[in-house]
C-alpha positions in Angstrom: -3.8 18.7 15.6 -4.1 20.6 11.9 -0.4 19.8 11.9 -0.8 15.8 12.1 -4.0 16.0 9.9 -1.5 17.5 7.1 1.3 15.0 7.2 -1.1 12.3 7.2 -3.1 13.7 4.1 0.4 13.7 2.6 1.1 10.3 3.2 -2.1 9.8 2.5 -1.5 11.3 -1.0 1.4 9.4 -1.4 0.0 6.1 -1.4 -2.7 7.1 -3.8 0.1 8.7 -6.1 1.7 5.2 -6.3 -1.4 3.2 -6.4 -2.2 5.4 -9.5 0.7 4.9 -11.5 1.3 1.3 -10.7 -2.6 1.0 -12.2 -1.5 3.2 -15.4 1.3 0.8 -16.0 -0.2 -2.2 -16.0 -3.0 -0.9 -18.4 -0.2 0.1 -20.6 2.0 -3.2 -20.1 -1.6 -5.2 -20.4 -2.1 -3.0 -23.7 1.3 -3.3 -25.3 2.9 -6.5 -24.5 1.4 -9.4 -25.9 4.4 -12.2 -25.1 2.8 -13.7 -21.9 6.0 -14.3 -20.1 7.3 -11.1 -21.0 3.8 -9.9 -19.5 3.7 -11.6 -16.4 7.7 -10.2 -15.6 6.1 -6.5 -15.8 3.0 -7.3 -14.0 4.6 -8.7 -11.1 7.3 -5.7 -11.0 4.9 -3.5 -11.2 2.8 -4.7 -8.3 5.5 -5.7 -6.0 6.9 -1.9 -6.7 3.2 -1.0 -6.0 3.3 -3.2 -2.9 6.7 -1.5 -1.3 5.7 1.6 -2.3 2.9 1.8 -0.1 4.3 -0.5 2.6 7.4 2.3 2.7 5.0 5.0 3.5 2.7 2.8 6.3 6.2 2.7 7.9 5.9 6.6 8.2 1.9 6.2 9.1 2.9 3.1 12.0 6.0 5.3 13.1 3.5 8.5 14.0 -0.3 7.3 14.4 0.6 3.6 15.3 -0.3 0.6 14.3 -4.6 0.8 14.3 -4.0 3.6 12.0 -1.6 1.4 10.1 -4.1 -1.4 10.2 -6.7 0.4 8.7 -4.3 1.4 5.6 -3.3 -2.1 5.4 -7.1 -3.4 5.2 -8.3 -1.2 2.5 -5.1 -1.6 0.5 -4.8 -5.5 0.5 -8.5 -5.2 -0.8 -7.5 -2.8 -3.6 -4.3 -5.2 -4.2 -6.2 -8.3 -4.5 -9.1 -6.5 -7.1 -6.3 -5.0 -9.3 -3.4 -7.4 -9.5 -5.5 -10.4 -11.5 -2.9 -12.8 -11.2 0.0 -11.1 -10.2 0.4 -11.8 -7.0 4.1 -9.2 -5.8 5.1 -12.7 -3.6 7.9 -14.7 -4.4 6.5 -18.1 -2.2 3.0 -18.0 -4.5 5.4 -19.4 -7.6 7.3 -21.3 -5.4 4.1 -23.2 -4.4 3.1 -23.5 -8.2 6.5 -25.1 -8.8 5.9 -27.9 -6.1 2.4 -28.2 -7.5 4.0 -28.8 -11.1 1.3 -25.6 -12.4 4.6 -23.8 -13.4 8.3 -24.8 -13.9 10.9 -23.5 -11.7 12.9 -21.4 -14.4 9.5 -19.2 -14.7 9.4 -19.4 -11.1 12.5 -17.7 -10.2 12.4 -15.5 -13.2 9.1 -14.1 -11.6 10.8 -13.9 -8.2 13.5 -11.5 -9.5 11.1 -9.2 -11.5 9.5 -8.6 -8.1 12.7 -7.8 -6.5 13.9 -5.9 -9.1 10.5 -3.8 -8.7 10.7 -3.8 -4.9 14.3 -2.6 -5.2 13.8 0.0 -7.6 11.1 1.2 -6.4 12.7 2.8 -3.3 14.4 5.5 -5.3 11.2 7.3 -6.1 10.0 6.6 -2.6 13.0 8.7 -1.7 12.5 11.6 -4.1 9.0 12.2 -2.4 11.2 11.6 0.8 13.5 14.4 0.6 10.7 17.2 -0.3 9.8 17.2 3.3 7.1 18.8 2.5 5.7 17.4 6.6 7.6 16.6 9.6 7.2 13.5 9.4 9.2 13.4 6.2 12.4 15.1 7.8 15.7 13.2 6.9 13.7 10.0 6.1 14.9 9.8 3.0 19.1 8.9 3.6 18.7 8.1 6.9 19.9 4.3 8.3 16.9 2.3 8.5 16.8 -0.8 11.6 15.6 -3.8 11.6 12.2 -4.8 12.9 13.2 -8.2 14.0 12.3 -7.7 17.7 13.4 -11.8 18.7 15.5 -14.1 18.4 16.4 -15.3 14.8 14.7 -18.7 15.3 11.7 -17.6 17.0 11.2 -14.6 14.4 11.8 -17.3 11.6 8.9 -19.3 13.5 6.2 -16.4 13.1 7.1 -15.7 9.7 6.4 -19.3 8.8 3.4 -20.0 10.9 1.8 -16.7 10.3 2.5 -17.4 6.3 1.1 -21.0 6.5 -2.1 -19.6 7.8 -2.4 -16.7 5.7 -2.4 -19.0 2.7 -4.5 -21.6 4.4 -7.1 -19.4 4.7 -6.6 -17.7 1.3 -6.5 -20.6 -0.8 -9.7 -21.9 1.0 -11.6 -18.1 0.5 -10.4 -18.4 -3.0 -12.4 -21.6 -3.7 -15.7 -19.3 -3.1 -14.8 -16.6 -5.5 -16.9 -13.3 -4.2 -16.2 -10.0 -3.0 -17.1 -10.5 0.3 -14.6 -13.8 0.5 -11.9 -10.7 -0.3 -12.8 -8.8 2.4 -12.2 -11.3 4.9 -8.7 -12.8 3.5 -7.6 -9.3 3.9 -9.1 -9.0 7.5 -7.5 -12.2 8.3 -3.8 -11.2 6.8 -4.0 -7.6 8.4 -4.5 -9.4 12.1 -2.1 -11.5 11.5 0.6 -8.8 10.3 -0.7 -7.0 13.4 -0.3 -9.7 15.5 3.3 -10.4 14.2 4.1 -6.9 14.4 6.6 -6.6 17.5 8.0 -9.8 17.0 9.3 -9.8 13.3 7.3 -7.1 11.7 4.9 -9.0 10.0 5.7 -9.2 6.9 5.0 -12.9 5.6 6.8 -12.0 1.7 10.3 -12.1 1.2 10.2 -9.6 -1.5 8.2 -6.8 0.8 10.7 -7.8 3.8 14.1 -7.2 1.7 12.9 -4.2 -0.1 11.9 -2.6 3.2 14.5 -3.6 5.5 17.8 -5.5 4.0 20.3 -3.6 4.7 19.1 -2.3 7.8 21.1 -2.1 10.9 20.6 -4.8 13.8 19.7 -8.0 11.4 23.0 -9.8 9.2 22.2 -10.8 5.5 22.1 -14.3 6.5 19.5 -13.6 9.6 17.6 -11.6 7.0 17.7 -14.3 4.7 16.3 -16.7 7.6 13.6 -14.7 9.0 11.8 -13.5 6.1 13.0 -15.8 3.2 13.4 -19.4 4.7 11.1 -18.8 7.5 8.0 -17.6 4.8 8.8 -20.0 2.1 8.9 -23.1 4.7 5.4 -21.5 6.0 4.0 -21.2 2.6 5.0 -25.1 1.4 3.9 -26.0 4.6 0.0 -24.3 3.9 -0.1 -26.7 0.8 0.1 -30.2 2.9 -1.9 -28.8 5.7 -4.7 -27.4 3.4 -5.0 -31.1 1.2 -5.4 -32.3 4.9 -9.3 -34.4 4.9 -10.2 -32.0 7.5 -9.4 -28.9 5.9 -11.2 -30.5 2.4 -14.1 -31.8 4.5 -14.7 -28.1 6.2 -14.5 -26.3 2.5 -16.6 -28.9 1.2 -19.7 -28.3 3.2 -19.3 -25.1 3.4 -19.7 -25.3 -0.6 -22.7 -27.4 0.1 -24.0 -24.9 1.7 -23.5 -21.7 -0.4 -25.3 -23.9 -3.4 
């Protein structure tokens, strides 16, 4: 019992450790670069590093106290994410969606995309180094050892819940957005943690390309191109998809009278 206490106060530590110098950084970035593009490349690096940091050690928490105790991590995180990042968003599909919207052009677009995988990337070495202290058990050999897949389905039917579970995830966060309060961030991350719950045995859950291939390309039992399907294709057809459905008149009608009503 101690034991298991321990190794999760470790992981535990780690994700706080992370959290804490992904914050520093972008006071510092926020502080010292003034060139908004420039800006906006470290911001997003810096919270999709943030964003795989912390995902890489809920693997270790899933793996040993299963998913509930994974669920809980996820909740409070995506609550911290979403009152910390401002408008960084550690998602390559959210510029995507600004790019069909004409809000942002696609050269910024894809530049943002590749300063999030360059921070998702890069941020597994350091993950590693507090990998191969071993300080717990749960540490042992995690650090070079060949990670698998989590794609639990067929390609095409693991595409599916990546896309579906993507389209409602930003249905429901672009509509929470329109409200603006705390409590609307509470339940967008209720709604994205079931949903990643949900999704879990089937693909993983993971609804971000960028989280997906810093986590588990690579890994044995998926091909780059299945990898590429699943969690790239499958997430960004989910994510274009949320912007029809949500300018749908039923989905305006609902927001609107619920904005009737909160006046």
């Amino acid at each position: 019992m101690i034991p298991n206490i321990i190794a999760l106060a470790v992981s535990t530590c780690y994700i706080l450790l992370t959290s804490l110098i992904a914050y520093w950084m972008r006071r510092y970035v926020i502080y010292y670069i003034k060139e908004p593009l420039i800006q906006s490349l470290f911001l997003e690096g810096i919270a999709t590093a943030e964003l795989c940091g912390a995902c890489f050690e809920l693997i270790i928490i899933a793996d040993n106290w299963g998913v509930s105790m994974y669920a809980i991590y996820l909740f409070v995180l995506t609550i911290w994410w979403s009152l910390n990042w401002d408008d960084a968003s550690a998602c390559p599909y959210t510029h995507l969606e600004e790019a069909v919207e004409g809000k942002k052009s696609l050269r910024i677009a894809f530049l943002l995309i590749w300063a999030e995988l360059i921070g998702g990337l890069v941020v597994f070495r350091y993950i590693q180094l507090l990998w191969a202290l071993e300080i717990v058990p749960t540490h042992k050999n995690k650090a070079f050892e060949d990670c698998t897949t989590d794609l639990q389905v067929p390609v095409i039917f693991g595409a599916l819940v990546e896309c579906l579970a993507t389209c409602i995830c930003r249905i429901v966060s672009r509509g929470l957005g329109e409200f603006n309060s705390t409590f609307c961030t509470i339940i967008d991350s209720f709604v994205g943690t079931s949903l990643v719950v949900a999704a879990f045995n089937y693909s993983g859950g993971y609804f971000n390309p960028a989280l997906a291939t810093s986590l588990k390309y690579g890994c044995l039992g998926t091909t780059f191109m299945e990898h590429v399907i699943v969690y790239w294709v499958g997430a960004c057809a989910g994510s274009i998809l949320s912007l029809r459905v949500y300018n749908m008149p039923f989905i305006q009608n609902f927001i609107n009278r619920k904005k009737e009503k909160s006046t």
